[in-house]
C-alpha positions as CSV (number, residue, x, y, z in Angstrom):
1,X,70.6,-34.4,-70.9
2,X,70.5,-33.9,-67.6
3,X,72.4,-31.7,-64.9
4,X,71.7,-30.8,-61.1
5,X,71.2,-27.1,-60.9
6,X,71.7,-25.4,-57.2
7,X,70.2,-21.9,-56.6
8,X,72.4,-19.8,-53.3
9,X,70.0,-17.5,-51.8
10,X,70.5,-15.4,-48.6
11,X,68.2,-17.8,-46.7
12,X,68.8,-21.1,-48.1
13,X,70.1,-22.9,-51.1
14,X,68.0,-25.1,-53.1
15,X,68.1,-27.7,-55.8
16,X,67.3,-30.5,-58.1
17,X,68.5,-32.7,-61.3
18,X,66.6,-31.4,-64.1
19,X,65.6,-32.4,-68.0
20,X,67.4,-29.7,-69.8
21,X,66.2,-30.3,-72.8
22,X,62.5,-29.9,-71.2
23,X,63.0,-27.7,-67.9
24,X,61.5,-30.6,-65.7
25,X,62.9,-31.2,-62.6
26,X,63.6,-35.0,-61.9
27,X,62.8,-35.2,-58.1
28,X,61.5,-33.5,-55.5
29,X,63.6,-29.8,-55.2
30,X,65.5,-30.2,-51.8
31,X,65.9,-27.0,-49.7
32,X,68.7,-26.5,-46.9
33,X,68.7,-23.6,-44.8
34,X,71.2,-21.0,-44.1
35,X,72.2,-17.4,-43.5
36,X,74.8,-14.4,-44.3
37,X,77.3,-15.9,-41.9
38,X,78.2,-18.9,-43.2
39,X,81.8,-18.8,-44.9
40,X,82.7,-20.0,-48.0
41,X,83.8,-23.4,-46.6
42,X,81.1,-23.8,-44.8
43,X,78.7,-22.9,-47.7
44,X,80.3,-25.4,-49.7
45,X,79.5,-28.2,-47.2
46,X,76.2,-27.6,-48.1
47,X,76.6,-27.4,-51.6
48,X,78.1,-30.6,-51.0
49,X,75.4,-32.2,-48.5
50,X,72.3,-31.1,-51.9
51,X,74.5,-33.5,-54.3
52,X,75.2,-36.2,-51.5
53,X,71.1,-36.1,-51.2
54,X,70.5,-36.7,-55.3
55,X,74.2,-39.0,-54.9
56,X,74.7,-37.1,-57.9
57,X,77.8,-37.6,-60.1
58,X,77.5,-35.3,-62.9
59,X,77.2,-31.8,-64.1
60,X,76.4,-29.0,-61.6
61,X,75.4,-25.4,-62.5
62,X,75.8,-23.3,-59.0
63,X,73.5,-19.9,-59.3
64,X,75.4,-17.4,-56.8
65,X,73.7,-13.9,-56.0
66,X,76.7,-11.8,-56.5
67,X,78.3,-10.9,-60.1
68,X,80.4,-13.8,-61.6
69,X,82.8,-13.6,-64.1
70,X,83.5,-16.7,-65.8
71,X,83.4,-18.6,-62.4
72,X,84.8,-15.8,-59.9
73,X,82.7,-14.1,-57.6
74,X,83.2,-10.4,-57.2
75,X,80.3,-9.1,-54.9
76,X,78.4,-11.0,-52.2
77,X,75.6,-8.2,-50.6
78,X,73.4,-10.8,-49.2
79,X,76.6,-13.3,-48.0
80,X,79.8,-13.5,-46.4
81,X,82.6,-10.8,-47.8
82,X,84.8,-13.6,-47.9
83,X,83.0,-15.0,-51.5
84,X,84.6,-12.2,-53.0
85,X,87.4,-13.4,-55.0
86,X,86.3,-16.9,-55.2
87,X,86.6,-18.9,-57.4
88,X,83.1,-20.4,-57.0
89,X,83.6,-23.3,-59.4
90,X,86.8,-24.8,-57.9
91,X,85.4,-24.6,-54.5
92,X,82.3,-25.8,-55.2
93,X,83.8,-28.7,-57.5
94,X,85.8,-29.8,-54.3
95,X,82.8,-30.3,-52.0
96,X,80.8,-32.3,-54.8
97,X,83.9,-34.2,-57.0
98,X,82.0,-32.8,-59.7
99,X,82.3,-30.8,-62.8
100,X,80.7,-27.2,-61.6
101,X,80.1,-24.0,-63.8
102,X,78.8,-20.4,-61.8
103,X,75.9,-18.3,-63.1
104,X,74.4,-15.1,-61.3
105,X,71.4,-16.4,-59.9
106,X,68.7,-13.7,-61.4
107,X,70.8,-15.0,-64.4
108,X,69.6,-18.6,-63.6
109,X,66.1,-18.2,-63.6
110,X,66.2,-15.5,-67.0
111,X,67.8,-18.5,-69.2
112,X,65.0,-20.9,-67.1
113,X,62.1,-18.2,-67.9
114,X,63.2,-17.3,-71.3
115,X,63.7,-20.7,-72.5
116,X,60.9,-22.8,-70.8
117,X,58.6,-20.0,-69.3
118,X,56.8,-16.9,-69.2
119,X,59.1,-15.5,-71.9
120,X,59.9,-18.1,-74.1
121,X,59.5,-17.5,-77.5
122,X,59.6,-13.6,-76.8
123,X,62.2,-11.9,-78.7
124,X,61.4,-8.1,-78.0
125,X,62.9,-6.5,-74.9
126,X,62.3,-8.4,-71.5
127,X,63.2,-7.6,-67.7
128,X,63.3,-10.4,-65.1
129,X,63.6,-9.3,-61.2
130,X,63.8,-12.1,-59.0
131,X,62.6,-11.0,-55.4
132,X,64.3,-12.5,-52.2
133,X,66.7,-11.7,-50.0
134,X,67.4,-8.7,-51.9
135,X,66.3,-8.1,-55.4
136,X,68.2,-9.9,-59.1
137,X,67.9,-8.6,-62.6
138,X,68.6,-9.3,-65.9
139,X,67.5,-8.0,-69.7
140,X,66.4,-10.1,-72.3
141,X,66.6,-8.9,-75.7
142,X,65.8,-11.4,-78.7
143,X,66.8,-14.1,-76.0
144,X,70.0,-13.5,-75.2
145,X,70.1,-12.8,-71.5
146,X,72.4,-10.1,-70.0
147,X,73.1,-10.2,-66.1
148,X,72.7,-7.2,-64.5
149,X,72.7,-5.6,-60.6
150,X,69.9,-3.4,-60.5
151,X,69.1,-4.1,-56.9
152,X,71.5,-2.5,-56.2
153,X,70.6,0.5,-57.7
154,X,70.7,4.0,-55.8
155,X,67.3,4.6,-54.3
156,X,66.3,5.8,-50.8
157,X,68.6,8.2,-49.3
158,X,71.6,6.4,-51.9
159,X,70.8,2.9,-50.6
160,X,70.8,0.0,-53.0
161,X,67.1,-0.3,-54.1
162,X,67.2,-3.9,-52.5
163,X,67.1,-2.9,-49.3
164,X,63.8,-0.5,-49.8
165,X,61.9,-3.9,-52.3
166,X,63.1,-6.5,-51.8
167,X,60.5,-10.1,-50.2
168,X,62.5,-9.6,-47.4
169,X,61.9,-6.1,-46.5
170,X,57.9,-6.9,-46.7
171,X,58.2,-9.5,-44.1
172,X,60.8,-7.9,-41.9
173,X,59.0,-4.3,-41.9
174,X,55.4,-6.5,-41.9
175,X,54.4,-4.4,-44.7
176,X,50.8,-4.9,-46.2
177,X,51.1,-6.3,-49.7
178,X,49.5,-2.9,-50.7
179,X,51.9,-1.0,-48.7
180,X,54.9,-3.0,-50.2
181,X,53.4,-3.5,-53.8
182,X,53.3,0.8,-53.7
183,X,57.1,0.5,-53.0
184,X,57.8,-1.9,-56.0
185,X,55.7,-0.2,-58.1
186,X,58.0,3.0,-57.4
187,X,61.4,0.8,-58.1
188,X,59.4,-0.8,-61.3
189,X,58.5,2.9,-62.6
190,X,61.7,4.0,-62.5
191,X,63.2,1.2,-64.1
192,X,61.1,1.5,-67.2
193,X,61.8,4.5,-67.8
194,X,65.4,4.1,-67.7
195,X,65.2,0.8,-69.8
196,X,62.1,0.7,-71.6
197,X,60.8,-3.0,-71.3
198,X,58.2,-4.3,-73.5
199,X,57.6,-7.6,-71.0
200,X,58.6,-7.7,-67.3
201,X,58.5,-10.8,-65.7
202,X,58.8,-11.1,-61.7
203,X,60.3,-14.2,-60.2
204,X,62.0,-15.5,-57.3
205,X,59.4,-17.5,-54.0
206,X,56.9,-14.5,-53.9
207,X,56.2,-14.6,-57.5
208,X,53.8,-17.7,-56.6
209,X,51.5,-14.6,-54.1
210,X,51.3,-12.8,-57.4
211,X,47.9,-12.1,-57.1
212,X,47.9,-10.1,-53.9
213,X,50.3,-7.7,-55.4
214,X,50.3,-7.7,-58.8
215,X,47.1,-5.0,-59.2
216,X,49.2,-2.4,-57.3
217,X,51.9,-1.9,-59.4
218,X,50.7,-0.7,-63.0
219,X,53.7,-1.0,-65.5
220,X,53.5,0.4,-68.8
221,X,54.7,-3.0,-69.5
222,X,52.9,-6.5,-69.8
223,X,53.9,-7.8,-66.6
224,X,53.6,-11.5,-66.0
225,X,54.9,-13.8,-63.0
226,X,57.6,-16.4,-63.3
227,X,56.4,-19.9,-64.8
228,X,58.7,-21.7,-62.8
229,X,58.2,-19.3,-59.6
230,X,61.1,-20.1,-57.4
231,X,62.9,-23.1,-59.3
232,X,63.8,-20.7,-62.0
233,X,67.1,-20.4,-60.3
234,X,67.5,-24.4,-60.1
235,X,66.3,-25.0,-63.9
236,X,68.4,-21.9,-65.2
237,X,71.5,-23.6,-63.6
238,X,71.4,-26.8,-64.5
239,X,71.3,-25.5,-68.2
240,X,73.7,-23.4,-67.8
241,X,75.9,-26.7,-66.5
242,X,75.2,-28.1,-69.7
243,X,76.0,-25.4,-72.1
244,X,79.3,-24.2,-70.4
245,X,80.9,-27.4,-70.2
């Protein structure tokens, strides 16, 4: 089987047709660039532009950073206000003229991780956060993966948590990775005491610098970087595509 998955981020949105029943992507991942202001029309032009590059013609699972109910978007932190209320699936369907299903994007890359990577086979208690723009989440528990928005999660002066850990805030602040991997380790220690991972597995582009921040952070948990480092969101989707439709 395959599908095209399509991972929305705050700074660009990426994809690729992948083997679902392997993970593998099929070509080269193709990246467009694009920020908080676009609109939902305009977003979808470039959801449309990715397929037109793979002239694709089949399934498409669409990873949106926001909480999605079946396929209606409800928050949009890192994007325009006017996703809210979508219905991401229709409007993305429109720009490609094909069949679309919606998936959180931490969501994404927890099925891509927990199927194919660095928790697969793992049935105990996992936590993925995917760090970007802001910061995605999910729990894993005997494989079934649960969405969930702890980025957003009351921290510094009542801001969500995102805006204190996320990649970004490293490279807009020009934080040292020591100075920033103090920071997560704060958000991480907190977490696991309120949820008590056995495994926590960090994803999302910076999961491939894992080395230069990894040794600051000290979980009681194993922690282990994303196998598919930033195309967990792509692989994630496209399964998603094929199991939803």
């Amino acid at each position: 089987m395959k599908a095209l998955g399509i991972d929305i981020g705050g700074s660009a949105v990426k994809g690729a047709p992948v083997n679902t029943r392997t993970g593998e992507l099929l070509a080269e991942r193709h990246r467009i660039e694009v920020d908080d202001k676009m609109t939902p029309a305009q977003m979808a032009g470039v959801v449309g532009e990715l397929a037109a590059h793979f002239k694709w013609s089949g399934p498409i699972g669409v990873g949106f950073p926001g909480a999605i109910e079946d396929s209606t978007i409800w928050t949009s932190a890192n994007l325009h206000p006017k996703f809210v209320g979508c219905d991401g699936a229709k409007l993305f369907g429109k720009a490609t003229e094909c069949p679309v299903v919606m998936i959180n994007d931490a969501a994404a890359a927890g099925v891509a991780e927990m199927r194919f990577g660095a928790g697969r086979g793992f049935l105990g208690k996992a936590l993925v956060l995917t760090l970007g723009t802001g910061v995605g989440s999910i729990l894993a528990y005997q494989g079934v993966v649960v969405p969930l928005e702890l980025g957003h999660f009351p921290w510094k002066q009542g801001k969500s948590a995102e805006k204190y850990v996320a990649a970004a805030v490293r490279e807009a602040k020009n934080l040292s990775w020591e100075e920033w991997g103090e920071r997560l380790r704060e958000y991480i220690a907190e977490l696991e005491r309120l949820i008590w991972p056995e495994l926590i597995i960090i994803g999302g582009g910076v999961s491939s610098k894992h080395a230069k921040f990894f040794k600051f952070l000290k979980p009681r948990a194993k922690l282990l970087p994303a196998e598919f480092f930033n195309n967990a969101g792509i692989v994630g989707a496209a399964l998603w595509a094929v199991e939803k439709k």
